[in-house]
N, CA, C and O atoms as a CHARMM CRD file, in Angstrom:
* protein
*
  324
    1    1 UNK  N     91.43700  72.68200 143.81800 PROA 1      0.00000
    2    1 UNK  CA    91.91300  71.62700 144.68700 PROA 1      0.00000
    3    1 UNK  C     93.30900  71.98300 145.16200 PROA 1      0.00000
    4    1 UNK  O     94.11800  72.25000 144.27300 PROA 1      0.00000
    5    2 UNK  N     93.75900  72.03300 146.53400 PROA 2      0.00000
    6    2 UNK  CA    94.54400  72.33200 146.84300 PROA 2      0.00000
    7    2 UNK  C     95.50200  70.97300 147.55500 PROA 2      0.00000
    8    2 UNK  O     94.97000  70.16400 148.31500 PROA 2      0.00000
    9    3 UNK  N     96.89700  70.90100 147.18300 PROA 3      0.00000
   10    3 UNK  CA    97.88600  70.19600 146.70800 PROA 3      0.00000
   11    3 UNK  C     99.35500  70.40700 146.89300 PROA 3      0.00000
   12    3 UNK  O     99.59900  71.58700 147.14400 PROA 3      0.00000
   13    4 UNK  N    100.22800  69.77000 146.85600 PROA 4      0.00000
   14    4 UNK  CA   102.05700  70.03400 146.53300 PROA 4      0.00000
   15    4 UNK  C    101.71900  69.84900 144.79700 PROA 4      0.00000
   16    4 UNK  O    101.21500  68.90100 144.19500 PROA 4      0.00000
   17    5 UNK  N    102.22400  71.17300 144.30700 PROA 5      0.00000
   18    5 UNK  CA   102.46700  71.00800 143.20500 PROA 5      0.00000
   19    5 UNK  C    104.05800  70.66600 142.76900 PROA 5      0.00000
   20    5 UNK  O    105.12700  70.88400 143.33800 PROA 5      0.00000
   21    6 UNK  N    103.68400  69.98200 141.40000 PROA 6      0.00000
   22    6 UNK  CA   104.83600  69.26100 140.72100 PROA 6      0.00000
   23    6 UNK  C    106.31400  70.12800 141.09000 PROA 6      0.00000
   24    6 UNK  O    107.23500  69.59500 141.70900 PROA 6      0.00000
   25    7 UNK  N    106.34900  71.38900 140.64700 PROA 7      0.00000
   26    7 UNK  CA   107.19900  72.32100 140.94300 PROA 7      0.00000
   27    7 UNK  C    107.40700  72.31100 142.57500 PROA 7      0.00000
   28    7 UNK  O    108.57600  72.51100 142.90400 PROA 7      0.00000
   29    8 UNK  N    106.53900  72.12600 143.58100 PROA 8      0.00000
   30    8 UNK  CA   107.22800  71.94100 145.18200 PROA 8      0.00000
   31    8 UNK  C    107.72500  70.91700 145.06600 PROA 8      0.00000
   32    8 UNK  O    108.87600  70.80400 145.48700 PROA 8      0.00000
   33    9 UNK  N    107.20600  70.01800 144.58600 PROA 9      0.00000
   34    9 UNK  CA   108.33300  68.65000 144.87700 PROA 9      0.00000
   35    9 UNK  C    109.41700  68.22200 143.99900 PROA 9      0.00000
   36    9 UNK  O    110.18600  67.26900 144.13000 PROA 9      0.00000
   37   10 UNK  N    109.33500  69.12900 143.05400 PROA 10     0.00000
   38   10 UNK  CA   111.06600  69.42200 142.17000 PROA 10     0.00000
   39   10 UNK  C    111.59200  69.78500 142.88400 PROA 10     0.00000
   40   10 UNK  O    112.62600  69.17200 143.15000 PROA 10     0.00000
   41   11 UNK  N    111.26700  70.98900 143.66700 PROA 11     0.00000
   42   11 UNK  CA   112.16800  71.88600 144.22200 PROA 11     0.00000
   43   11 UNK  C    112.46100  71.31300 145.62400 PROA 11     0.00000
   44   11 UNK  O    113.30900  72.02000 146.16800 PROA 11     0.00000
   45   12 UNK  N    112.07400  70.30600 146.39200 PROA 12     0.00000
   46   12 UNK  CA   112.30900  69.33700 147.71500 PROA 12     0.00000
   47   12 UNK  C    113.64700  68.71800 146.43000 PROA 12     0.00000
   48   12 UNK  O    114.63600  69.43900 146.30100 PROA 12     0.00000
   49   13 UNK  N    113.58200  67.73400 145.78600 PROA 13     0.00000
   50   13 UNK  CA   114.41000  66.93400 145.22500 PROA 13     0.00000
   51   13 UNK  C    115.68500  67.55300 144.63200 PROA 13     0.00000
   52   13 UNK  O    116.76800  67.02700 144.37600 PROA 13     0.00000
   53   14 UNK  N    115.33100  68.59800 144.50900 PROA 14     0.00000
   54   14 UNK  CA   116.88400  69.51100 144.10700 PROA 14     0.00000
   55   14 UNK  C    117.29700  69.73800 145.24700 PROA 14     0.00000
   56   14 UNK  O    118.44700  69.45000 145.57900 PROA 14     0.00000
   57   15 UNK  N    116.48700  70.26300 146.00100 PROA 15     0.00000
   58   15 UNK  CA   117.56100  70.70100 147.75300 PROA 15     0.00000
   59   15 UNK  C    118.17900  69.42700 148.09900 PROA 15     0.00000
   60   15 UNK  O    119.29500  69.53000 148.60900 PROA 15     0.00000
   61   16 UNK  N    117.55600  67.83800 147.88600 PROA 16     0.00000
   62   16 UNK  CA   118.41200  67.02400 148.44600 PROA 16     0.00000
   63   16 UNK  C    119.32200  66.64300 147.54800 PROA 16     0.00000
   64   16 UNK  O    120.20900  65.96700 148.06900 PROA 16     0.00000
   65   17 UNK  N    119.41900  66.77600 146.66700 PROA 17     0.00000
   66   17 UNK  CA   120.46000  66.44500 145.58700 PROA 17     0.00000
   67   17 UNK  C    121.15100  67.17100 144.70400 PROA 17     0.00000
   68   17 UNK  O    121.59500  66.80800 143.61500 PROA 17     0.00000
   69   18 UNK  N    121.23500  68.43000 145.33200 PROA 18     0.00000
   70   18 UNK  CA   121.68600  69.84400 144.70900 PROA 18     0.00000
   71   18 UNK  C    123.04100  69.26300 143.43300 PROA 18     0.00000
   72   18 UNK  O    123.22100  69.76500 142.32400 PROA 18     0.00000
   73   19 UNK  N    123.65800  68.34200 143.92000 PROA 19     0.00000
   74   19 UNK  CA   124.97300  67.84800 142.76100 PROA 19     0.00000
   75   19 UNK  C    124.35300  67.45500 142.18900 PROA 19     0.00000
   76   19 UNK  O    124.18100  68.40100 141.42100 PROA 19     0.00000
   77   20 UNK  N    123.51500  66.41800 141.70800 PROA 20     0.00000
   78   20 UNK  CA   122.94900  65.79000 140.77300 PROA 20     0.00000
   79   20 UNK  C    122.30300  66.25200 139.63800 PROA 20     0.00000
   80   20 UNK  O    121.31700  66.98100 139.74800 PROA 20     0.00000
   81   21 UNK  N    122.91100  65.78700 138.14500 PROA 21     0.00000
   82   21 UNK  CA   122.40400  66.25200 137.39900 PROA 21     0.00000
   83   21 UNK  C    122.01000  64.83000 136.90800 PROA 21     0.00000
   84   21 UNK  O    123.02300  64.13200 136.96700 PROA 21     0.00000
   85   22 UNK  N    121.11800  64.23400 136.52000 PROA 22     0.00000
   86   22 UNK  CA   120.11600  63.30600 136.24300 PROA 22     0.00000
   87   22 UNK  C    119.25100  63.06400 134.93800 PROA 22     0.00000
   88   22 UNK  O    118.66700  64.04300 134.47300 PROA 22     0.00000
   89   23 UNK  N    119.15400  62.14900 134.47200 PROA 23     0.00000
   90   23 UNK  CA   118.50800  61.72800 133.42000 PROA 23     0.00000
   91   23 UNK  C    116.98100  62.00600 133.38000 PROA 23     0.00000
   92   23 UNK  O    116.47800  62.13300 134.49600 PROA 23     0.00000
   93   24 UNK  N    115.93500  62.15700 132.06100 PROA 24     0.00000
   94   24 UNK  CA   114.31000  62.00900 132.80600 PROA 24     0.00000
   95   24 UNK  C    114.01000  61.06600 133.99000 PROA 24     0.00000
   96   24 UNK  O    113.28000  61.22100 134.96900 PROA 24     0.00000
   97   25 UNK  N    115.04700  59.71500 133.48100 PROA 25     0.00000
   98   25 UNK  CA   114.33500  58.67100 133.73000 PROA 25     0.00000
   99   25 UNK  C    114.57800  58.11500 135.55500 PROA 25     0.00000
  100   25 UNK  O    113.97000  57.41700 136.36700 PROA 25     0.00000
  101   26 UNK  N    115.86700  58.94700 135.50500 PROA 26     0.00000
  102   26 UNK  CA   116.46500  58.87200 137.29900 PROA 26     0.00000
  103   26 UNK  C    115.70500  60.06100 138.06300 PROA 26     0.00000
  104   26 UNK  O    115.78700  60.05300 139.29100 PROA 26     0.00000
  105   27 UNK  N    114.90600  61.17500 137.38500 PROA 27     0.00000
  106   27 UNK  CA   114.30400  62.37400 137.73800 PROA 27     0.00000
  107   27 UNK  C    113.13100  61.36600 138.09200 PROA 27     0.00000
  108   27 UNK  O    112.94700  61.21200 139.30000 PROA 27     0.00000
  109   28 UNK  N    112.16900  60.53500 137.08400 PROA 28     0.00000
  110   28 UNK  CA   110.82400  60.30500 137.32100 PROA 28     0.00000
  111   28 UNK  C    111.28000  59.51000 138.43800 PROA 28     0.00000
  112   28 UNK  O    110.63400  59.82500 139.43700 PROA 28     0.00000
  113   29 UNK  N    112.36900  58.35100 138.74300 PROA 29     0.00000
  114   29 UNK  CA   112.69800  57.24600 139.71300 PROA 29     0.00000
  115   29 UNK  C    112.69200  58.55900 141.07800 PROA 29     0.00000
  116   29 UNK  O    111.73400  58.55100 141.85200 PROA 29     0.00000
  117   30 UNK  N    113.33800  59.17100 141.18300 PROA 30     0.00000
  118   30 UNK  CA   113.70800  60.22400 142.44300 PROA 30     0.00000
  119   30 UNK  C    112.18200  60.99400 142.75700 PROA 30     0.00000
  120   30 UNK  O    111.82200  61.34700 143.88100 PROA 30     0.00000
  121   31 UNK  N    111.56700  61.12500 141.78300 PROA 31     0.00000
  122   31 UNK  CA   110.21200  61.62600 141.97100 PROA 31     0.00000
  123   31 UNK  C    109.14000  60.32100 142.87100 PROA 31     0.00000
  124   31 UNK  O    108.43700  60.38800 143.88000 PROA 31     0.00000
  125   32 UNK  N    109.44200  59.30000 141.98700 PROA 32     0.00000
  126   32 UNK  CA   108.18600  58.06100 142.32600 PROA 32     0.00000
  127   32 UNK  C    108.90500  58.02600 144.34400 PROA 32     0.00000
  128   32 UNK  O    108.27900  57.85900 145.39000 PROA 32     0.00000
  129   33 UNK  N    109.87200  58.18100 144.18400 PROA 33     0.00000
  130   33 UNK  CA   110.84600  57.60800 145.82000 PROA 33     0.00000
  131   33 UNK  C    110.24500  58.61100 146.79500 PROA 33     0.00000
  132   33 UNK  O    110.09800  58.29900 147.97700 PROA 33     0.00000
  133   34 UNK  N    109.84600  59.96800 146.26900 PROA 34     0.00000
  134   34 UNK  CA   110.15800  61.02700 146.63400 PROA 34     0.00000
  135   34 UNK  C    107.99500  60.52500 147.37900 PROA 34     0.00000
  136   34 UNK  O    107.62500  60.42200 148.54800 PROA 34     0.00000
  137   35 UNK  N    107.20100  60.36400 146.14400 PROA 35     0.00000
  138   35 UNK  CA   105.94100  59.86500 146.26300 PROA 35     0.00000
  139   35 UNK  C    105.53100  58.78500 147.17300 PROA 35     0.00000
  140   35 UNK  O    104.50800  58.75500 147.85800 PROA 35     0.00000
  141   36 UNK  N    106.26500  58.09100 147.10900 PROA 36     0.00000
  142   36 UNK  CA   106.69900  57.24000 148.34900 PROA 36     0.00000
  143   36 UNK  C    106.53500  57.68900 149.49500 PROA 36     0.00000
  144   36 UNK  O    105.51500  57.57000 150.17500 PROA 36     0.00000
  145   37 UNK  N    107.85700  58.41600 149.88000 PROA 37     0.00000
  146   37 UNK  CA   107.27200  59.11800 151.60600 PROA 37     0.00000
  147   37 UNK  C    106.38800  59.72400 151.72400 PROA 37     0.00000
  148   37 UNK  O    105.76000  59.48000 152.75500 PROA 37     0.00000
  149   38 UNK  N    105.82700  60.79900 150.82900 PROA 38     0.00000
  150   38 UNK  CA   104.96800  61.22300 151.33400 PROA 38     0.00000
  151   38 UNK  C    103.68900  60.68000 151.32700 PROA 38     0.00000
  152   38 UNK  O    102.79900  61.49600 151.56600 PROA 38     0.00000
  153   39 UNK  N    103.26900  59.28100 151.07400 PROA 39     0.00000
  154   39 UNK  CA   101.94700  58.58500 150.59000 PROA 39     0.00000
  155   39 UNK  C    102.02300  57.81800 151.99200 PROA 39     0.00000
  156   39 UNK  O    101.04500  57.57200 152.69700 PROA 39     0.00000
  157   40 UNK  N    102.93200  57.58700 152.18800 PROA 40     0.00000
  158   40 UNK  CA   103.61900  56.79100 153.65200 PROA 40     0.00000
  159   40 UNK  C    102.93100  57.43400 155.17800 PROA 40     0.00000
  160   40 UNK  O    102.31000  56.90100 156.09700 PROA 40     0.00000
  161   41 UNK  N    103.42900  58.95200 154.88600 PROA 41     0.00000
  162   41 UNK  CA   103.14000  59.67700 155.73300 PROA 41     0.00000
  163   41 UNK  C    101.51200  60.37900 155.73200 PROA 41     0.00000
  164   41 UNK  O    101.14500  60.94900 156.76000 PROA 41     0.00000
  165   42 UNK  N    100.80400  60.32200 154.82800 PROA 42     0.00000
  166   42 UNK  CA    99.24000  60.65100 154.41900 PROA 42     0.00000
  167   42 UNK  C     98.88400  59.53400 154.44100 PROA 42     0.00000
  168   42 UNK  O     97.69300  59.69100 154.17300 PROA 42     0.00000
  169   43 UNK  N     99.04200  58.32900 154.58200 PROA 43     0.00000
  170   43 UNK  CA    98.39200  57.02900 154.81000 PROA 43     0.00000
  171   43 UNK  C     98.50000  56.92700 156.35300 PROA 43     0.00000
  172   43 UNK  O     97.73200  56.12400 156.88200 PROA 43     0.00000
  173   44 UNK  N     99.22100  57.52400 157.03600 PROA 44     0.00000
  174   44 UNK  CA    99.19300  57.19400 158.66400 PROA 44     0.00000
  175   44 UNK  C     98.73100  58.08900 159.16500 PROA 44     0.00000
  176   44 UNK  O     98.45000  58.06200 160.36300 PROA 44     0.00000
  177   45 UNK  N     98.55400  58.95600 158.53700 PROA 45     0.00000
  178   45 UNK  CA    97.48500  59.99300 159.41700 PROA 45     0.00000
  179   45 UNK  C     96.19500  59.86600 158.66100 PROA 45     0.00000
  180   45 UNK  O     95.23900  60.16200 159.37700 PROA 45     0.00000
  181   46 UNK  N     95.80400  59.45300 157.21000 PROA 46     0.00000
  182   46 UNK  CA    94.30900  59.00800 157.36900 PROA 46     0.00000
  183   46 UNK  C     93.72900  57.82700 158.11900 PROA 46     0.00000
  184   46 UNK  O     92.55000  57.72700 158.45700 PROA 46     0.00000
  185   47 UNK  N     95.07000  56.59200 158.42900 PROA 47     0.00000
  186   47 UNK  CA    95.05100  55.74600 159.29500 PROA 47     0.00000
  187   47 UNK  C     94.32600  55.69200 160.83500 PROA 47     0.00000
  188   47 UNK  O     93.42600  54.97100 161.26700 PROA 47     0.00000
  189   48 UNK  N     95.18800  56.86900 161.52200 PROA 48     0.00000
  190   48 UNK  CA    94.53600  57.32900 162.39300 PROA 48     0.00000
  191   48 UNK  C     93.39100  58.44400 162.76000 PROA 48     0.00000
  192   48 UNK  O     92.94000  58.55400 163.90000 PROA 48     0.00000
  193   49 UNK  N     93.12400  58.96800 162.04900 PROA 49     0.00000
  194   49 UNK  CA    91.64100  59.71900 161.52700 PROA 49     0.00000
  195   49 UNK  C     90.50500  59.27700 161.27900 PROA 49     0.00000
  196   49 UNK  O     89.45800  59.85900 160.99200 PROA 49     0.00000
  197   50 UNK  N     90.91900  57.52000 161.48000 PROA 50     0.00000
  198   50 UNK  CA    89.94300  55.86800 160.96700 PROA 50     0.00000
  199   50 UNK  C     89.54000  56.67300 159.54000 PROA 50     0.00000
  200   50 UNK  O     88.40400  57.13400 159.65300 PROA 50     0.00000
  201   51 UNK  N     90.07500  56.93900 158.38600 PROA 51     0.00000
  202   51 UNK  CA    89.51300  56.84900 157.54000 PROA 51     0.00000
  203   51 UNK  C     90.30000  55.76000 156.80800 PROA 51     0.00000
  204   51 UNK  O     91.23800  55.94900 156.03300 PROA 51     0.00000
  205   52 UNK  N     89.77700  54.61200 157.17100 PROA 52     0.00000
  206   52 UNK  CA    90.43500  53.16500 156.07200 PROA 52     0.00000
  207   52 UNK  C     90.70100  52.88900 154.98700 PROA 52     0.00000
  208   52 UNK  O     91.71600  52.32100 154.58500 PROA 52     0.00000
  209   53 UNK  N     89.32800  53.46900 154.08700 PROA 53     0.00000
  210   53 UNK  CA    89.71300  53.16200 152.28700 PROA 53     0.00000
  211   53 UNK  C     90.76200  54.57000 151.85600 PROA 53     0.00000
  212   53 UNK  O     91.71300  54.40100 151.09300 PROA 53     0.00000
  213   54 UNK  N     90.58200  55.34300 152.19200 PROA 54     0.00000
  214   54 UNK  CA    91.86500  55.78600 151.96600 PROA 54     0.00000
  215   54 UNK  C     93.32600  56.27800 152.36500 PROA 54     0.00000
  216   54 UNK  O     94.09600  57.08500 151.84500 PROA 54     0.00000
  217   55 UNK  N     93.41200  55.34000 153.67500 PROA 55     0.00000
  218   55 UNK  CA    95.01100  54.79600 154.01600 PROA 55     0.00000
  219   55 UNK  C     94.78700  53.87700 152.87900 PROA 55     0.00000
  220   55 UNK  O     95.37900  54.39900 151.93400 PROA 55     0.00000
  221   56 UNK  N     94.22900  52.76300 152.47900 PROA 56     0.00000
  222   56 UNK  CA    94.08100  51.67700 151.84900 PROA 56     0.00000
  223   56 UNK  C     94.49400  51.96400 150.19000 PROA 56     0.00000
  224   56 UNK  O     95.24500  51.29400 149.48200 PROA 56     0.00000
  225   57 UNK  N     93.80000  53.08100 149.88000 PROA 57     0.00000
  226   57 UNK  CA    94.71900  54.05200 148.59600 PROA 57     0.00000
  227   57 UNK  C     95.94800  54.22000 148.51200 PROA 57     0.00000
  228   57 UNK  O     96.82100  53.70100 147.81600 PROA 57     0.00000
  229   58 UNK  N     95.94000  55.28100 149.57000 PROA 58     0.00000
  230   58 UNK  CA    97.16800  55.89600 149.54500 PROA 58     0.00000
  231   58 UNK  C     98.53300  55.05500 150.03600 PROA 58     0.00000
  232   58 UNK  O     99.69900  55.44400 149.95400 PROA 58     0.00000
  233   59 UNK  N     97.91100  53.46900 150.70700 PROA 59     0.00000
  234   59 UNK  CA    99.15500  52.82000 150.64900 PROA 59     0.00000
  235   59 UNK  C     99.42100  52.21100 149.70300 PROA 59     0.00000
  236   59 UNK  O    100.61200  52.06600 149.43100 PROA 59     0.00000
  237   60 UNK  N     98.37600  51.61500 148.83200 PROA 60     0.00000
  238   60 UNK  CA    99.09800  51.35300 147.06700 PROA 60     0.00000
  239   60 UNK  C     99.15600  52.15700 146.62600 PROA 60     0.00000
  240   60 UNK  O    100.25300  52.12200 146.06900 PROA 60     0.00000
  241   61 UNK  N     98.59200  53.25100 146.36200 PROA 61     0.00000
  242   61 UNK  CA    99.58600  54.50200 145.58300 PROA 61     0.00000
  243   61 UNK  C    101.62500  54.69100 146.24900 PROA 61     0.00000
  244   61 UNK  O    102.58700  55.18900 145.66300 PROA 61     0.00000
  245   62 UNK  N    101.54700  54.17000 147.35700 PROA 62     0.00000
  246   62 UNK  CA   103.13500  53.89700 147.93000 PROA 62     0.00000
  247   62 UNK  C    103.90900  52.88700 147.49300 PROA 62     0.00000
  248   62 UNK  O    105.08500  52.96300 147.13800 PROA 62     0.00000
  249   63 UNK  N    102.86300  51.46200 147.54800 PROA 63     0.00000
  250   63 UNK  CA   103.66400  50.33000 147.10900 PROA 63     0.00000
  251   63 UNK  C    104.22100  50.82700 145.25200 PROA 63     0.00000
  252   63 UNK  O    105.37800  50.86200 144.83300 PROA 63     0.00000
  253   64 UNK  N    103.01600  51.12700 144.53000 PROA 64     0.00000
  254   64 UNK  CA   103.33700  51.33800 142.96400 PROA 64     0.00000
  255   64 UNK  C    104.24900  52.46800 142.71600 PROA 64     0.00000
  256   64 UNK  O    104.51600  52.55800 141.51700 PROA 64     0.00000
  257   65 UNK  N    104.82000  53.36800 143.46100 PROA 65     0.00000
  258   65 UNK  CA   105.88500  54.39100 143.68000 PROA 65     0.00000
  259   65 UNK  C    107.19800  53.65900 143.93000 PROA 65     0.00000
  260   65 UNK  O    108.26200  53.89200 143.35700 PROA 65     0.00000
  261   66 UNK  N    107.00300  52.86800 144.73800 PROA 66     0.00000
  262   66 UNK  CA   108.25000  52.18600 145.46100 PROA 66     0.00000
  263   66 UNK  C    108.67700  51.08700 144.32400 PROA 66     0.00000
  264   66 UNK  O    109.87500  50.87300 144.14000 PROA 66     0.00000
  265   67 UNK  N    107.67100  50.38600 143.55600 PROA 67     0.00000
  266   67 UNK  CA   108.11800  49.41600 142.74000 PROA 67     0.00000
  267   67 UNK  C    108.40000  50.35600 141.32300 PROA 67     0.00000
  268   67 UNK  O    109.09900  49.79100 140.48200 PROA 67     0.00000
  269   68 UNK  N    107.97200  51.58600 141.02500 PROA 68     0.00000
  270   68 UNK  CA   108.45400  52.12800 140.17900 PROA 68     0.00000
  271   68 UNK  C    110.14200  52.83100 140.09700 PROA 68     0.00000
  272   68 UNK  O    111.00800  52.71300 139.23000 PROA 68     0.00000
  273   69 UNK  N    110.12500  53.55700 141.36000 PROA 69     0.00000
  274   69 UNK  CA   111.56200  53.79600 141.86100 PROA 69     0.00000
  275   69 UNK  C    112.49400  52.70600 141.58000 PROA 69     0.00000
  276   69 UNK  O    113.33200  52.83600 140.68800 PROA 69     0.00000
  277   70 UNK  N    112.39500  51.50800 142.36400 PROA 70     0.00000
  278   70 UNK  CA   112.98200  50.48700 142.49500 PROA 70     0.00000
  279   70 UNK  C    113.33400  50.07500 141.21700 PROA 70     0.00000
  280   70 UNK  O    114.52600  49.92700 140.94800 PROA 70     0.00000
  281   71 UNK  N    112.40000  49.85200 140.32400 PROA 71     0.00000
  282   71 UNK  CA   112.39300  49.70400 139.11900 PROA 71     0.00000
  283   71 UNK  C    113.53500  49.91400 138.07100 PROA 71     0.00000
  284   71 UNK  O    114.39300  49.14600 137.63600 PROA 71     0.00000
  285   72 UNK  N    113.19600  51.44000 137.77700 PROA 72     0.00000
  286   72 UNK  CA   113.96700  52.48900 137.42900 PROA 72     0.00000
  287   72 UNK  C    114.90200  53.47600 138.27800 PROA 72     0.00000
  288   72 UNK  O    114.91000  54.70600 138.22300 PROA 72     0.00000
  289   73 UNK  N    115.53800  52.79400 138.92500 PROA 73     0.00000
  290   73 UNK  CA   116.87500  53.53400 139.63700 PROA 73     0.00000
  291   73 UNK  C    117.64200  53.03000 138.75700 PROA 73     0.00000
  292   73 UNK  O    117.78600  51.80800 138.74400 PROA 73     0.00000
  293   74 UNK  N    118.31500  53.84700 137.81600 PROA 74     0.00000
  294   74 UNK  CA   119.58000  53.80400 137.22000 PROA 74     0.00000
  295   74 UNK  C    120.88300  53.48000 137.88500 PROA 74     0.00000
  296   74 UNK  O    121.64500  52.54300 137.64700 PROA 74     0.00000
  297   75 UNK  N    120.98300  54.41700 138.74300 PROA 75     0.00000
  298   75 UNK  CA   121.73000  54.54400 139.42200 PROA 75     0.00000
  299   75 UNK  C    122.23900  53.48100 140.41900 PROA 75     0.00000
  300   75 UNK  O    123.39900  53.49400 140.83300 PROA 75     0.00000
  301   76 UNK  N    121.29600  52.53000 140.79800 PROA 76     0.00000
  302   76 UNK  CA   120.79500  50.95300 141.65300 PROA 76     0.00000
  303   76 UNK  C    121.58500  50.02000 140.44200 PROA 76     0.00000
  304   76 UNK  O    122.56300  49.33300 140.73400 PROA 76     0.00000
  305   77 UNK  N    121.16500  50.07000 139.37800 PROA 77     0.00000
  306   77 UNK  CA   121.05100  48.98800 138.61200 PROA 77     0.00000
  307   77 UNK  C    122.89500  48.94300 137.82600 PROA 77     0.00000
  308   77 UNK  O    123.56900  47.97400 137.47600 PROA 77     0.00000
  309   78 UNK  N    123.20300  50.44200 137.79500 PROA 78     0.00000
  310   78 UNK  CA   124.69800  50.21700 137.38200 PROA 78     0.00000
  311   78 UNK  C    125.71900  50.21100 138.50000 PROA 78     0.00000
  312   78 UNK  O    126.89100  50.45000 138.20800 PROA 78     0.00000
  313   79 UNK  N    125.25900  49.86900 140.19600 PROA 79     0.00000
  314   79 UNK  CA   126.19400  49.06200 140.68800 PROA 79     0.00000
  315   79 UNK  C    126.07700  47.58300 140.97100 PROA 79     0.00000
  316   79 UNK  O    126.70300  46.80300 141.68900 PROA 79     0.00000
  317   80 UNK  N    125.17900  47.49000 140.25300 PROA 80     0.00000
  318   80 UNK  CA   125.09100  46.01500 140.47900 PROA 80     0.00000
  319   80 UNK  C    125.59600  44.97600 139.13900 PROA 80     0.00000
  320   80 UNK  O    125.52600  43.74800 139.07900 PROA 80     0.00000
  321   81 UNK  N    126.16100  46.02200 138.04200 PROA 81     0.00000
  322   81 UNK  CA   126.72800  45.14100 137.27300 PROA 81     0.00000
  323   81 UNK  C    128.07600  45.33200 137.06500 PROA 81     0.00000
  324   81 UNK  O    128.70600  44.55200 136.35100 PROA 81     0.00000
């Protein structure tokens, strides 16, 4: 089955955050964010391909990324106290 493996999309998240050195738990949050766009962007082109049930996937596989990020942003949560 052919895929972005785990290691391509480490290696996207280090190019944008080359300073950042990060916790697991701000790594898995930057990962789920990271899962996000791209579920965003594979949901609008199965969208328009009319394949429905899976834009319909792949946009809750976005929402549960986004509420996981959101979640667990460390980084979110210690400016807000």
């Amino acid at each position: 089955m052919a895929g972005i493996s785990r290691t391509t999309a480490e290696q996207s998240l280090a190019r944008q955050h080359p300073e950042k050195q990060s916790s697991p738990t701000e790594d898995a949050a930057s990962l789920a964010a990271y899962i996000a766009e791209m579920t965003t962007e594979l949901a609008g082109l199965a969208g328009k391909a009319r394949l429905p049930m899976l834009a319909y996937f792949l946009n809750l596989a976005r929402v549960e990324a986004q509420i996981y990020a959101r979640e667990n942003d460390t980084r979110e949560s210690a400016r807000e106290r």
